[in-house]
C-alpha positions in Angstrom: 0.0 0.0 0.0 1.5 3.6 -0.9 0.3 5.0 2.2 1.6 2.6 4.4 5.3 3.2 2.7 5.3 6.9 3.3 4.4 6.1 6.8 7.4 3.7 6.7 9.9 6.1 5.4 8.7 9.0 7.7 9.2 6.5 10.4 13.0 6.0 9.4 13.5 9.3 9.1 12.2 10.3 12.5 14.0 7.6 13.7 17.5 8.8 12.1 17.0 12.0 13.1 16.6 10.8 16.5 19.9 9.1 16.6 21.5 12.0 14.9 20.4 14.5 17.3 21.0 12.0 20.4 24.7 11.9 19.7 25.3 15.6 19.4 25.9 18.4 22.5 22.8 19.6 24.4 22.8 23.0 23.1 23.4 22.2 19.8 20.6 19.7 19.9 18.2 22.5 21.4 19.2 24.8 18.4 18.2 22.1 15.7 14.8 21.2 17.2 14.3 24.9 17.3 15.4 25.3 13.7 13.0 22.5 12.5 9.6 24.0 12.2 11.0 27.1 10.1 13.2 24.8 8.0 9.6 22.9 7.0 8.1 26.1 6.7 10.9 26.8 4.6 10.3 24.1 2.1 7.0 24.5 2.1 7.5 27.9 0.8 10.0 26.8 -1.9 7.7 24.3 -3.2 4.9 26.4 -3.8 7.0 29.4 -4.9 8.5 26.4 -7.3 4.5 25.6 -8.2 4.8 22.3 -7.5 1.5 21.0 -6.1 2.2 18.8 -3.4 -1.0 19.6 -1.3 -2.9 18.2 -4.5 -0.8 14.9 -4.7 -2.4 14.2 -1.3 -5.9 15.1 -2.7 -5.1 13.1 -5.5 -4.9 9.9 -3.4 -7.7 10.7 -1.2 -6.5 12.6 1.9 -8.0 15.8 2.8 -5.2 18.4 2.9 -7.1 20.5 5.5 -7.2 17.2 7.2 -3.3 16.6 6.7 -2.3 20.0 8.0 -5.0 19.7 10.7 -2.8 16.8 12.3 0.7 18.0 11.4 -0.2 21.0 13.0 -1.6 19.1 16.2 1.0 16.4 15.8 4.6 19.1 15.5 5.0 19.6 19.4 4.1 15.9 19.8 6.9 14.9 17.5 9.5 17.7 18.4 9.2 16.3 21.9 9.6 12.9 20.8 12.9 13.6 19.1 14.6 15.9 22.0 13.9 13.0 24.4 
């Protein structure tokens, strides 16, 4: 299922990331999870200044993008936590 190997890959990635930011000096650390959500917002903004229509590619395979950034937006401070721990 496509789905379920996005979720798989975003699982390895959060899990990487995890590592990587386990291993590195406290401060550091507290600078990178501070960094993330403008870094996304960052991308965000180069995709659509780039007019590449990744909202739609969620549409497109039946999730709700209101739903989508419903979640990410609840889930971010869920996640962020997850990964300083």
């Amino acid at each position: 299922m496509p789905l379920q190997d996005e979720l798989d890959h975003v699982a390895f990635g959060l899990s990487e990331l995890h590592k990587a930011l386990s291993d590195m000096d406290p401060q550091l650390r507290k600078t990178r999870l501070e960094k993330i959500p403008i870094r996304i917002q960052g991308l965000v903004d180069f995709l659509h200044d780039l007019d590449v229509p990744v909202l739609d590619w969620f549409e497109q395979v039946g999730a709700s993008s209101q739903q989508l950034c419903a979640v990410l937006s609840r889930r971010k401070d869920e996640l962020l936590s997850e990964l300083a721990a």
